[in-house]
C-alpha positions in Angstrom: -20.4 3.7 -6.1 -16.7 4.8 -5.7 -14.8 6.3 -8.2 -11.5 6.0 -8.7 -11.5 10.3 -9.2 -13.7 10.4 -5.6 -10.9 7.7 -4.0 -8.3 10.1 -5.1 -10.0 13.3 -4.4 -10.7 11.8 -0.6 -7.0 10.9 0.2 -5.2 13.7 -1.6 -6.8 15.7 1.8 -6.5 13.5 4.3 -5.7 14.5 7.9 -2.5 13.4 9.9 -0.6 14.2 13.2 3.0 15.1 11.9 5.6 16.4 14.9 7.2 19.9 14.0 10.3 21.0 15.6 11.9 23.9 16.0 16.0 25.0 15.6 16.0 25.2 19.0 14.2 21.3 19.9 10.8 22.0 20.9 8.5 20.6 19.0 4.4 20.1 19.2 1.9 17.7 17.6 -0.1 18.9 14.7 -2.8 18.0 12.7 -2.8 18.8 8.8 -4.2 17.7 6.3 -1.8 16.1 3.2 -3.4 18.4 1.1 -2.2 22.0 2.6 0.6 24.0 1.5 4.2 24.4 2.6 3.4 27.8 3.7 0.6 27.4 5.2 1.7 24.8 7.5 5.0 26.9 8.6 2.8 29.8 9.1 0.9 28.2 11.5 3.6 26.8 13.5 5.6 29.5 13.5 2.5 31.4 15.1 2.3 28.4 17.6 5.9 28.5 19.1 6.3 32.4 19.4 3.3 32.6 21.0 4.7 30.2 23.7 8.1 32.1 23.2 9.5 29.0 22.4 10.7 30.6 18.9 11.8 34.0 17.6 9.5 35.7 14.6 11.3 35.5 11.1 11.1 33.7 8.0 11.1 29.9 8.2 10.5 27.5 6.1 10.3 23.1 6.4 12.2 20.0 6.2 10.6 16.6 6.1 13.2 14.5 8.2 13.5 11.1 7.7 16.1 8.3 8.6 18.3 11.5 9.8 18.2 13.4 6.3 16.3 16.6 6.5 14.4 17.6 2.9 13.6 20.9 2.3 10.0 21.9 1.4 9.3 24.5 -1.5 6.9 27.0 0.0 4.3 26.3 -2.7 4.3 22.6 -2.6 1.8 20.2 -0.7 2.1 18.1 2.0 1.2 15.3 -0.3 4.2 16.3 -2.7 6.5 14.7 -0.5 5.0 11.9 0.7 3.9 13.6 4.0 2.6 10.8 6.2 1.2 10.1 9.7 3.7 10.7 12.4 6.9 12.1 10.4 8.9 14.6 11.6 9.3 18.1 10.3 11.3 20.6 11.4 11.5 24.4 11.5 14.5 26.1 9.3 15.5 29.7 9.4 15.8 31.1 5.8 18.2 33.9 6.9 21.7 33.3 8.0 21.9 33.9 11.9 23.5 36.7 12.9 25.1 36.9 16.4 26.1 40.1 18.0 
């Protein structure tokens, strides 16, 4: 028998392909699940694109875009905070101002 605390329990971690991007426009399919953390999810990305030197190392955090408006994502929030569905877009944004020179 289902209950309505196992329905819940079995979407709140349900895995998706999302697209991050980074500042710089490559981006890579992931899977996550709706349940992770911000964090989490930026870590791993992060770690994706400098290892393919497609991204410097520093502090990044996310933005769920959407019909051209990027959101930002606390750190500590969920995937499933925002509404984080199959096939959105999220994209990579530094936390420090650039500095040229």
């Amino acid at each position: 028998m289902n209950t309505l605390g196992g329905l819940e329990a079995a979407t709140q971690n349900k895995v998706i392909e999302v697209t991050i991007r980074t500042p710089a426009g490559h981006h890579h399919e992931f899977e996550v699940r709706t349940h992770e953390r911000v964090d989490k999810v930026v870590r791993e990305a992060v770690s994706y694109f400098v290892d393919r030197h497609e991204l410097d190392t520093g502090e990044y955090g996310l933005a769920l875009v959407r019909d051209g408006v990027a959101q930002p994502l606390e750190d500590a929030a969920r995937l499933e905070d925002y509404a984080v569905r199959q096939g959105d877009v999220l994209a990579l944004v530094t936390k420090q101002p650039q500095i040229d020179g």
